[in-house]
C-alpha positions as CSV (number, residue, x, y, z in Angstrom):
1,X,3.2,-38.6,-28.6
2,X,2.8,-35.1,-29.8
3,X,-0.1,-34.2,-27.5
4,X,2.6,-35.5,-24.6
5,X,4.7,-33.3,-25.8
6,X,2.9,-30.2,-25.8
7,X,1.0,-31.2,-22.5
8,X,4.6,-31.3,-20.8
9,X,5.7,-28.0,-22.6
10,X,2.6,-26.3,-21.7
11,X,3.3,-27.4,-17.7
12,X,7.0,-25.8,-17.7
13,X,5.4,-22.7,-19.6
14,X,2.8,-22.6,-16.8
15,X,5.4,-23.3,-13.5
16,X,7.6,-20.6,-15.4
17,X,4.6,-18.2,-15.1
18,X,4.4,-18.9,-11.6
19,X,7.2,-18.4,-10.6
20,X,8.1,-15.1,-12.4
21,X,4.5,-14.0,-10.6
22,X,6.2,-15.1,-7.2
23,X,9.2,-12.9,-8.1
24,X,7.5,-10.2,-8.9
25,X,5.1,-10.3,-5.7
26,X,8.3,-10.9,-3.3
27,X,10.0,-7.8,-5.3
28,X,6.6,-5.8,-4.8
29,X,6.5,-6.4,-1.1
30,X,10.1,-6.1,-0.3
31,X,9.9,-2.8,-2.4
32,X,6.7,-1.9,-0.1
33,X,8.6,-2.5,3.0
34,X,11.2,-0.5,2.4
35,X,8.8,2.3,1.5
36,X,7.2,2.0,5.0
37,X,10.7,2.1,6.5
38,X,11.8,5.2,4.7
39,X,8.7,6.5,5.0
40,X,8.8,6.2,9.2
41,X,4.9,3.7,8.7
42,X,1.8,4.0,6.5
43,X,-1.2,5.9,8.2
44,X,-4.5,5.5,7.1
45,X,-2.9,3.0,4.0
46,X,-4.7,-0.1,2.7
47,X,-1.9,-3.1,3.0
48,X,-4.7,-5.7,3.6
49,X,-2.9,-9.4,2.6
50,X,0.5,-7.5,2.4
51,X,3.6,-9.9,3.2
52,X,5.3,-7.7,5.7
53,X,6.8,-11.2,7.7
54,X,10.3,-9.9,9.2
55,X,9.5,-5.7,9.0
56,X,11.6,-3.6,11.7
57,X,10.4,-0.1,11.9
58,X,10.5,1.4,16.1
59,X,8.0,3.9,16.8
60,X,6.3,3.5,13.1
61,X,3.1,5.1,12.7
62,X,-0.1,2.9,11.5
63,X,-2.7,4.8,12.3
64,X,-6.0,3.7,11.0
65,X,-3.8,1.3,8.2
66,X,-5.8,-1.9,6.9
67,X,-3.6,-4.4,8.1
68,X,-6.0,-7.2,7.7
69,X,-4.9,-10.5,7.3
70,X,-1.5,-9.4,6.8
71,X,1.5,-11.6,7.6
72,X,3.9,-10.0,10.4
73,X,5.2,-13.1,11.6
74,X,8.4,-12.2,13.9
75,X,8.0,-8.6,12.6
76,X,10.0,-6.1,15.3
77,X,7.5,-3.0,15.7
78,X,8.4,-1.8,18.9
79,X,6.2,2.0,19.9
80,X,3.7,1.4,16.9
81,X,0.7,3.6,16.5
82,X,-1.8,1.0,15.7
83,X,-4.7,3.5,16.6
84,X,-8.2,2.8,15.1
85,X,-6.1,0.6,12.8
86,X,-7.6,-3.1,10.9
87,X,-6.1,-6.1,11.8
88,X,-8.9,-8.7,11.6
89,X,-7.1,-12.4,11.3
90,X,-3.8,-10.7,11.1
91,X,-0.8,-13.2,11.4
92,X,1.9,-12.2,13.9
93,X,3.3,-15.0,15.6
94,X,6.7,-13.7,17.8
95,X,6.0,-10.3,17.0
96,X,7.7,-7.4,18.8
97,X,4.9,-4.7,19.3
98,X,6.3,-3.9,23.0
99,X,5.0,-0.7,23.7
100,X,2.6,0.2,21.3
101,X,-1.0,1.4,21.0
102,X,-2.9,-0.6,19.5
103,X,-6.6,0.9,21.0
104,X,-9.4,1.0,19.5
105,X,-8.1,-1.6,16.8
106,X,-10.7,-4.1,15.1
107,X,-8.4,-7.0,15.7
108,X,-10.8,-9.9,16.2
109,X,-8.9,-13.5,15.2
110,X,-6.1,-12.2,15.2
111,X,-2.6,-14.6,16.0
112,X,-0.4,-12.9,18.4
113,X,0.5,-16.2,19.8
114,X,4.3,-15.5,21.8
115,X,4.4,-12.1,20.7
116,X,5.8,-9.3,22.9
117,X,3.0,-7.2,24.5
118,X,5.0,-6.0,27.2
119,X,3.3,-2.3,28.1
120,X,1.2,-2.2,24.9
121,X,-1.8,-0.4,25.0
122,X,-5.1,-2.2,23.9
123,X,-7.4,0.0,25.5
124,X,-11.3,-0.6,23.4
125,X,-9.6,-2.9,21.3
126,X,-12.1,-5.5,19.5
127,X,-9.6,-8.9,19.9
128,X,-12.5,-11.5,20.2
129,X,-11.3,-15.2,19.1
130,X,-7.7,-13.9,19.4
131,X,-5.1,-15.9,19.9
132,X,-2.7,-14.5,22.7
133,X,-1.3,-17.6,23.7
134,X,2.3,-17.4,25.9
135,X,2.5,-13.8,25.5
136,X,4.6,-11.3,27.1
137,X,2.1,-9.0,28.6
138,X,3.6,-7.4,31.3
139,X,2.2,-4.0,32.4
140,X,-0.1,-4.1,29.2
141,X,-3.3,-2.2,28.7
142,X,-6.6,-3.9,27.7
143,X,-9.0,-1.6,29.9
144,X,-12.4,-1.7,28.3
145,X,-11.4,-4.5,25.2
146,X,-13.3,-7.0,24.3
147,X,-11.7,-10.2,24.9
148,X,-14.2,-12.5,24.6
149,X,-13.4,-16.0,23.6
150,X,-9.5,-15.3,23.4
151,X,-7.4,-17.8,24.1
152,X,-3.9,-16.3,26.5
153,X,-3.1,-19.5,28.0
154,X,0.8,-19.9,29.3
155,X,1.1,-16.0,29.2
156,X,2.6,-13.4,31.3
157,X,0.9,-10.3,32.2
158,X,2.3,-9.2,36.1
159,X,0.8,-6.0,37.0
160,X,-1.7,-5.6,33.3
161,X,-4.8,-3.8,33.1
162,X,-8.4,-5.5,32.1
163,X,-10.4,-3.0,33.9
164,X,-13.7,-3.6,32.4
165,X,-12.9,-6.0,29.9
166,X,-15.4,-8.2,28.6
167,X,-13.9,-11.6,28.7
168,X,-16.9,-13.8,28.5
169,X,-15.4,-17.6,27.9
170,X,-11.7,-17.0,27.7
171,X,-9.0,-19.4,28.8
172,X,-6.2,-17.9,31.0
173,X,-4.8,-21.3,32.4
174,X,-1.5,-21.1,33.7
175,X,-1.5,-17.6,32.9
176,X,0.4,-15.0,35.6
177,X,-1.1,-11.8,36.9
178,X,0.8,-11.1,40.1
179,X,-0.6,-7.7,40.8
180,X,-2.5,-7.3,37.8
181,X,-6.2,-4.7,37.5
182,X,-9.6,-6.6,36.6
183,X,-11.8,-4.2,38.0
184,X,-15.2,-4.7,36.9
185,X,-14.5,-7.1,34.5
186,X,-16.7,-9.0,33.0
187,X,-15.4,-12.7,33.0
188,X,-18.7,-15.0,32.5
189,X,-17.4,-19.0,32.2
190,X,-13.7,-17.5,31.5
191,X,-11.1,-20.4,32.9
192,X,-8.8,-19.2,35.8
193,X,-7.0,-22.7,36.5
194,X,-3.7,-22.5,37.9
195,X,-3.2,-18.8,37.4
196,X,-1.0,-17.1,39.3
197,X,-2.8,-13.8,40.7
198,X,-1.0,-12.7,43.8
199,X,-2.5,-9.6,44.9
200,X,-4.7,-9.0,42.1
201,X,-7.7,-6.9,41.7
202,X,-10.9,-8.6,40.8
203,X,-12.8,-5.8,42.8
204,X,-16.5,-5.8,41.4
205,X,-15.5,-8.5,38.5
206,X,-18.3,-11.1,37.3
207,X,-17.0,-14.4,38.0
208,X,-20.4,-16.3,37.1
209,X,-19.3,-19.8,36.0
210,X,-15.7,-18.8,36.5
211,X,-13.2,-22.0,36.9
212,X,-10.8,-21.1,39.7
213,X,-9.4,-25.0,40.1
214,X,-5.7,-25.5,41.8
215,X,-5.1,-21.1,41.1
216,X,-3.3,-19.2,43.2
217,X,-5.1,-15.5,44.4
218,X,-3.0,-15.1,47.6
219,X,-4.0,-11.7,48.6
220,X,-6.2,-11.1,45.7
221,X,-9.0,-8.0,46.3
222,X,-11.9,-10.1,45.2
223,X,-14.5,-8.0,47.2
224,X,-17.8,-7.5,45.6
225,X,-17.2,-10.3,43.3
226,X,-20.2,-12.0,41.4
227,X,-19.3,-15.8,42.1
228,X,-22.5,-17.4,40.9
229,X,-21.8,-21.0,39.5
230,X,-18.0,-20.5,40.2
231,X,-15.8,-23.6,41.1
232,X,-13.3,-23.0,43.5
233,X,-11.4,-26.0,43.5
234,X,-8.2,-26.0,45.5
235,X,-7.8,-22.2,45.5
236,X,-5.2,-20.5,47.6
237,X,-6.8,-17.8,49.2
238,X,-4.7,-16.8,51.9
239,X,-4.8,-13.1,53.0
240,X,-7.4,-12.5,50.2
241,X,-10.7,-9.9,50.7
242,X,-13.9,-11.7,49.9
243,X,-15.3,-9.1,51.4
244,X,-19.2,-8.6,49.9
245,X,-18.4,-11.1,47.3
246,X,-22.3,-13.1,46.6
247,X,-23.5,-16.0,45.2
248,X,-20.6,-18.5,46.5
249,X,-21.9,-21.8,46.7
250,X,-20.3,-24.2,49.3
251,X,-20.9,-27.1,47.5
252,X,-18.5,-25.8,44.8
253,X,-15.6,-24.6,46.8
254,X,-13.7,-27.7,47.3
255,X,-10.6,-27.9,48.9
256,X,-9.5,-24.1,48.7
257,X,-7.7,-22.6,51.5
258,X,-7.7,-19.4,53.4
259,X,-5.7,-18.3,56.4
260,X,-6.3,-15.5,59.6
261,X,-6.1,-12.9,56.9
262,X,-8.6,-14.0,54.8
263,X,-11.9,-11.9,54.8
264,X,-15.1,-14.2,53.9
265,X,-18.8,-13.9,53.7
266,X,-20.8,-14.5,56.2
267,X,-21.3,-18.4,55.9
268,X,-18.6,-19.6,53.9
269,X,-15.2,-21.1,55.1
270,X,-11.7,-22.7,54.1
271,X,-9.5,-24.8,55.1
272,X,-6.3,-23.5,56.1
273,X,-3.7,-23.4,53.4
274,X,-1.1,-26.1,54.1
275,X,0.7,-25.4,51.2
C-alpha cells in the first residue's frame, strides 16, 4: 500500500513538473513574440523550433533568421524579408506571407499548404518536397527555384513566374495558370492534369514524361517544347503555338484538340475541339 502511495504521489509530482515546464515555454514564446513585434522581425536570429503559431508582424524583416522547423501555422506576415533565411520543414499551414521575399531561402519540406503566396517572391528558393497544396499564388515569383517533388495541387497561381524552375516530378493537378511564365523550365515527369493554363508560356520548357491528360492550354506558347514521352490525353489546344516543339509521339496524344489557330509540327494533328 505504501509503495502505491508514493507511486501515485510521485506521478502528480511529475504531471505538476510538466505542466509548470509547459507554462513556462508558452510564457517564453509569447514573451519572444512580442519581442519580434516590438522589435519590427529578428534578422540573422536563430528561432529554429520556436512556437510563433498566430504571429502578425507586416513588412517584418527575417533576413537570414533560422526558422527551421518552426510552427507559423495561420501566422499573418504580409511584406516579410525572408531573404537567405532557414525554413527547412517549417510548419505554416494558412499562413499570410502575401508579398514577401522569400529568395534564396533553404525551404525544402516545408508545409505551406493554403497559405497566401499571392505576389511573393521565391526567386532561387530551395522548396524541394514542399507542400504548396491549394495555395494562393497569384502573380508569385519562383524564377530559378527548385521545385522538385513539390506537391501544389488545387492551387492558384494566374499570371506566376517559374522561369527556369526545376520541377522534376511535381504534381500541379487542378492547378490554375491562366497566363502564367514557364520559360525554360525544367518539368521532367511533373503532372499537368486538368490545369488550367490559358495563354501560358511553356516556351523552351522540358516536358519529357509530362502528364497533360483532360488540361486546358488554350493559346498556350508551347513552341520549342521538349515533349519526349509526354501524354497528351484530351488536351485543349486551341489557338496554341507548337511551333518547333520535338519529340511528340502520336501514339500518346489521344483525344486532344486543336482548332485553325493552332500551330503544329509537321506530322502531328488534332481533332477539332468540340468542347
Amino acid at each position: 500500500m505504501k509503495n502505491r502511495v508514493t507511486r501515485v504521489l510521485a506521478g502528480c509530482v511529475g504531471a505538476m513538473a510538466l505542466l509548470a515546464v509547459s507554462g513556462a515555454q508558452a510564457g517564453s514564446d509569447e514573451a519572444r513574440m512580442a519581442e519580434i513585434k516590438e522589435k519590427g522581425g529578428c534578422p540573422r536570429c536563430d528561432l529554429g523550433l520556436a512556437e510563433l503559431r498566430g504571429l502578425v508582424l507586416e513588412n517584418g524583416d527575417f533576413a537570414g533568421t533560422n526558422l527551421r522547423e518552426v510552427d507559423l501555422k495561420e501566422a499573418m506576415l504580409p511584406n516579410a524579408n525572408f531573404k537567405n533565411s532557414d525554413f527547412r520543414r517549417t510548419e505554416a499551414e494558412r499562413a499570410d506571407f502575401s508579398g514577401s521575399d522569400f529568395s534564396g531561402a533553404n525551404m525544402r519540406s516545408v508545409d505551406l499548404e493554403k497559405a497566401n503566396l499571392n505576389k511573393a517572391n521565391f526567386q532561387d528558393a530551395d522548396l524541394r518536397d514542399g507542400d504548396l497544396n491549394t495555395v494562393e499564388a497569384n502573380e508569385a515569383i519562383f524564377d530559378g527555384a527548385d521545385m522538385r517533388n513539390v506537391l501544389f495541387t488545387r492551387s492558384v497561381a494566374n499570371k506566376a513566374s517559374f522561369k527556369g524552375a526545376k520541377m522534376d516530378d511535381a504534381n500541379l493537378e487542378r492547378v490554375d495558370l491562366n497566363g502564367a511564365n514557364f520559360q525554360d523550365a525544367r518539368m521532367r515527369q511533373a503532372k499537368l492534369d486538368r490545369v488550367k493554363a490559358q495563354n501560358a508560356n511553356f516556351s523552351g520548357a522540358d516536358f519529357s514524361g509530362v502528364r497533360l491528360v483532360s488540361s486546358d492550354l488554350t493559346g498556350a506558347n508551347l513552341t520549342g517544347v521538349d515533349f519526349d514521352g509526354a501524354l497528351l490525353r484530351r488536351t485543349r489546344l486551341a489557338g496554341a503555338d507548337l511551333s518547333g516543339a520535338y519529340n511528340l509521339d502520336p501514339k500518346r496524344i489521344l483525344g486532344a484538340c486543336g482548332d485553325e489557330k493552332t500551330k503544329l509540327p509537321r506530322g502531328i494533328e488534332l481533332v477539332p475541339c468540340a468542347w
